[in-house]
C-alpha positions in Angstrom: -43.0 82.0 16.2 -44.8 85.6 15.5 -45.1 86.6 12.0 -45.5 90.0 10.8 -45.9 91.9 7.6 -45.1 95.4 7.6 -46.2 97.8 4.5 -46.6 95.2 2.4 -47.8 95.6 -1.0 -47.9 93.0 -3.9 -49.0 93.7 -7.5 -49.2 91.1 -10.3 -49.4 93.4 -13.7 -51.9 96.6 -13.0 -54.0 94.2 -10.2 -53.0 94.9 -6.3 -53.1 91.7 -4.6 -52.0 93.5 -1.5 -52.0 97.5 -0.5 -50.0 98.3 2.4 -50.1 95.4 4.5 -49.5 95.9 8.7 -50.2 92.8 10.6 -48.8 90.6 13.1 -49.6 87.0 13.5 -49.7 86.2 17.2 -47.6 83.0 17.8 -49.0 79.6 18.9 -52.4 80.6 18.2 -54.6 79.8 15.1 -55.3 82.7 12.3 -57.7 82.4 10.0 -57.5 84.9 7.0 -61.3 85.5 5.5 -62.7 87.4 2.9 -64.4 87.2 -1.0 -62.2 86.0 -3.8 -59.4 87.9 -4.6 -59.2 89.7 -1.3 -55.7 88.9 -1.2 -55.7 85.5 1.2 -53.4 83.1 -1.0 -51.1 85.8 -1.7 -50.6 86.9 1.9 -50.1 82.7 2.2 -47.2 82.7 -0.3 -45.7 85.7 1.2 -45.4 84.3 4.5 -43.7 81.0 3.3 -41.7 82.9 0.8 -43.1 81.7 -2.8 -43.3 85.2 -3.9 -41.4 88.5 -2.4 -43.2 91.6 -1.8 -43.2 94.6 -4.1 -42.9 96.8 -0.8 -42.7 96.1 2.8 -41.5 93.7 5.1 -42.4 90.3 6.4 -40.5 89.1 9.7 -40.2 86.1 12.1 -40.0 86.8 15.7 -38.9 90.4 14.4 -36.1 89.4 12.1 -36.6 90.5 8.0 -37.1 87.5 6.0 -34.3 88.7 3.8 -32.1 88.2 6.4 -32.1 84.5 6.8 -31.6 81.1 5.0 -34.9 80.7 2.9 -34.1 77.1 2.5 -33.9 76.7 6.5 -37.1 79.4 7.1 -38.9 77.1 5.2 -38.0 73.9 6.8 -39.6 75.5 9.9 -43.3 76.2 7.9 -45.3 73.6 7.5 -47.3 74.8 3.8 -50.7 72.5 2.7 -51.7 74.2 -0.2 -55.3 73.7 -1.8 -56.3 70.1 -2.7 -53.5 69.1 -0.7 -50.8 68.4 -3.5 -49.6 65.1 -3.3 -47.7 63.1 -5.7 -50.1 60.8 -7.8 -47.0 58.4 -8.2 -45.9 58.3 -4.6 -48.4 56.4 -1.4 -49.6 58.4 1.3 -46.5 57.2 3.4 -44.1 58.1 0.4 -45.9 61.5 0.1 -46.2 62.1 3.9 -42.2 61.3 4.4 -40.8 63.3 1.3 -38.7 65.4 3.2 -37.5 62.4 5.3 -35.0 61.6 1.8 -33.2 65.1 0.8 -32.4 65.2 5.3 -31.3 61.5 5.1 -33.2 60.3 7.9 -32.6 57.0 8.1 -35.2 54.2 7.8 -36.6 54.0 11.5 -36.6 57.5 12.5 -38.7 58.1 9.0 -41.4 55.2 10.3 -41.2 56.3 14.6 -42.1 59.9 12.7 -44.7 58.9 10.5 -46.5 56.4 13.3 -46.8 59.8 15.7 -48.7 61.5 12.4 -50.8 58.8 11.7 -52.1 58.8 15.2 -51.9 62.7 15.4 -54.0 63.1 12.3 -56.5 59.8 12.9 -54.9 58.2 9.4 -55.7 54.6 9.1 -52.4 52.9 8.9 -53.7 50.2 6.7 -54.0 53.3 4.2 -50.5 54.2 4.1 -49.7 52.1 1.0 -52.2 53.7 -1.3 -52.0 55.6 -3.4 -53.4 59.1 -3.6 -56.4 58.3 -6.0 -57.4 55.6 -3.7 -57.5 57.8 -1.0 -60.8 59.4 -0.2 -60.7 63.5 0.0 -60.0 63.7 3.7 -57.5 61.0 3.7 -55.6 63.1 0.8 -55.8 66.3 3.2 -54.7 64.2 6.0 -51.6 62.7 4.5 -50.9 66.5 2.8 -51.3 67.6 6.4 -49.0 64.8 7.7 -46.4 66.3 5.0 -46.6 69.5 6.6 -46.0 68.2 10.2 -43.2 65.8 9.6 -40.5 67.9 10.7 -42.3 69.6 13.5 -42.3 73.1 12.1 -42.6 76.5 13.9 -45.7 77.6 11.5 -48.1 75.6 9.8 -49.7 77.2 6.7 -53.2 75.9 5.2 -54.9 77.3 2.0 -58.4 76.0 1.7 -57.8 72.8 3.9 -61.1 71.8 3.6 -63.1 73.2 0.5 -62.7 70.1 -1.8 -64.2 67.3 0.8 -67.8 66.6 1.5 -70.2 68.1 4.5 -69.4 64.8 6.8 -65.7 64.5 5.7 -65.3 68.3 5.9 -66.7 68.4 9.2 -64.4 65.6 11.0 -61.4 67.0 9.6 -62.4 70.3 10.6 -62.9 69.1 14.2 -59.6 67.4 14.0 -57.9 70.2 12.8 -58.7 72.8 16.0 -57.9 69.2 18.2 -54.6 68.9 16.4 -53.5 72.9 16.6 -54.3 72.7 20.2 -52.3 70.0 21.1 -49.8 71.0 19.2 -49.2 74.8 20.3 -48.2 76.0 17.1 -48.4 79.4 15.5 -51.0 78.1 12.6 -52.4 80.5 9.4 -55.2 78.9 7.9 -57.2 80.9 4.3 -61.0 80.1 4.1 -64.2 81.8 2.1 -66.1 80.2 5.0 -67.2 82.1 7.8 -68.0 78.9 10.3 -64.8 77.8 9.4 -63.0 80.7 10.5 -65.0 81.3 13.4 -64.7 77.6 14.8 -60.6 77.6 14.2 -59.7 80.8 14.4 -58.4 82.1 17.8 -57.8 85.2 15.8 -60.0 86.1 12.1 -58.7 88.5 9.8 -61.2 89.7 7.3 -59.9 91.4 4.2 -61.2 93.0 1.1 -59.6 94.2 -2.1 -55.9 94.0 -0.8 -56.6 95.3 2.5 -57.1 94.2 6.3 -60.6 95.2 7.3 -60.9 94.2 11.1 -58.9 91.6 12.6 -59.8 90.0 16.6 -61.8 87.1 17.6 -64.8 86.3 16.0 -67.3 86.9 18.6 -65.4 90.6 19.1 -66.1 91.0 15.2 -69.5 90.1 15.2 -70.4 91.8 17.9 -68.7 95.0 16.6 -68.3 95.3 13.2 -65.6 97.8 12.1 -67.8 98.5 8.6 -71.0 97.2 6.6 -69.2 95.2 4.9 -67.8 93.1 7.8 -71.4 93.1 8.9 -72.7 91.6 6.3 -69.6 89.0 5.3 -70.0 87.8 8.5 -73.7 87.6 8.3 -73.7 85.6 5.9 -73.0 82.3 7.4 -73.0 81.5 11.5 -70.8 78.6 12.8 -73.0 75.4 13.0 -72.5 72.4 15.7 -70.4 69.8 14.9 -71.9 66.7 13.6 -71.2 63.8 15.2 -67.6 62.2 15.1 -66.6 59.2 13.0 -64.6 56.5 15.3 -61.5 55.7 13.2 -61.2 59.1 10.5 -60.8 56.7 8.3 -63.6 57.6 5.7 -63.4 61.2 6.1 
């Protein structure tokens, strides 16, 4: 599915969280939106899987408006892991990964052939499944919010900050699983990050923004070899992508 935002503006009060917006996510590749705080990211997220509407402009899926069709079935095609993952404290990781299994009425072994693909898909260990999310470690949280977002094989899968609360070794292995997982899977994927590597090492296409705007969009060794400004220069300076560290076995500690 391509996404696309067309003039779109968003102000909160007197602050502009987004001026004048034109930019079209490429379907079934991975986007990663970059920039300082309050360039806009998160908002452009909630846009996209409708929490808030635009002030001006217009956001479409393979070219139709978004306020021409069902929100409640748009959004049952985006897969949305917001920041910290989200899960239910009172719920296990297979009650949390399967919540949208009980409003659709799947039935009982659908919901478990489902959630054994996801747990193999996202390297969960399966003897985890009955915990509950404080006796999870950070990754396993991410993995199970991640699992949420890929139960009912969305079109679009929408990630704010998957990784910024884990460790460096947890952070790394989910990172690498992350690009392993959009790969295999094909879909059209918007991730936000601060982090440059990040970006760089998931991102088939970066996006770097600042103050409400789009500043230079392509991939990231396009960008860093031709910066459109000084500022792009220097944001992507800042930090170069590292090499992965090596991989854990199971993913069962990240």
């Amino acid at each position: 599915m391509q996404l696309e935002l067309a003039g779109v503006s968003k102000r909160y009060g007197a602050t502009a969280a987004l001026e004048g917006i034109d930019l079209a996510i490429p379907a079934a590749r991975t986007t990663a939106l970059i920039g300082p705080s309050g360039c806009g990211k998160s908002t452009l997220l909630r846009l996209l899987v409708g929490l808030v509407q635009p002030d001006v402009g217009e956001i479409r899926f393979d070219g139709a408006p978004m306020g021409t069709l069902d929100l409640i079935g748009l959004r049952r095609r985006i897969g949305y892991v917001i920041q910290e993952g989200g899960l239910f404290p009172h719920l296990t990781a297979a009650e949390n990964a399967t919540l949208m299994s009980r409003p659709l009425r799947w039935g009982a072994a659908r919901t478990r052939a489902r959630l054994g693909e996801l747990v193999a898909l996202t390297r969960f260990p399966a003897e985890a499944l009955g915990r509950y999310p404080t006796e999870l470690s950070g990754g396993q949280r991410q993995r199970v919010s991640l699992m949420r977002a890929l139960l009912l094989d969305p079109d679009v899968v929408l990630l704010d900050e998957p990784l910024g609360a884990l460790d460096p070794l947890g952070r790394a292995e989910l990172r690498d699983d992350l690009r392993r997982i959009f790969r295999a899977l094909g879909k059209t994927v918007v991730l936000v990050t601060h982090d440059v590597p990040e970006a760089g090492f998931l991102g088939d296409v970066v996006v770097v923004m600042r103050a409400g705007h789009v500043v230079q969009r392509g991939p990231f060794a396009e960008l860093a070899a031709s910066p459109a400004d000084s500022f792009v220069a220097a944001f992507l300076a800042s930090s170069s992508p590292a090499p992965s560290p090596p991989r854990a076995p199971s993913g069962g500690d990240a």
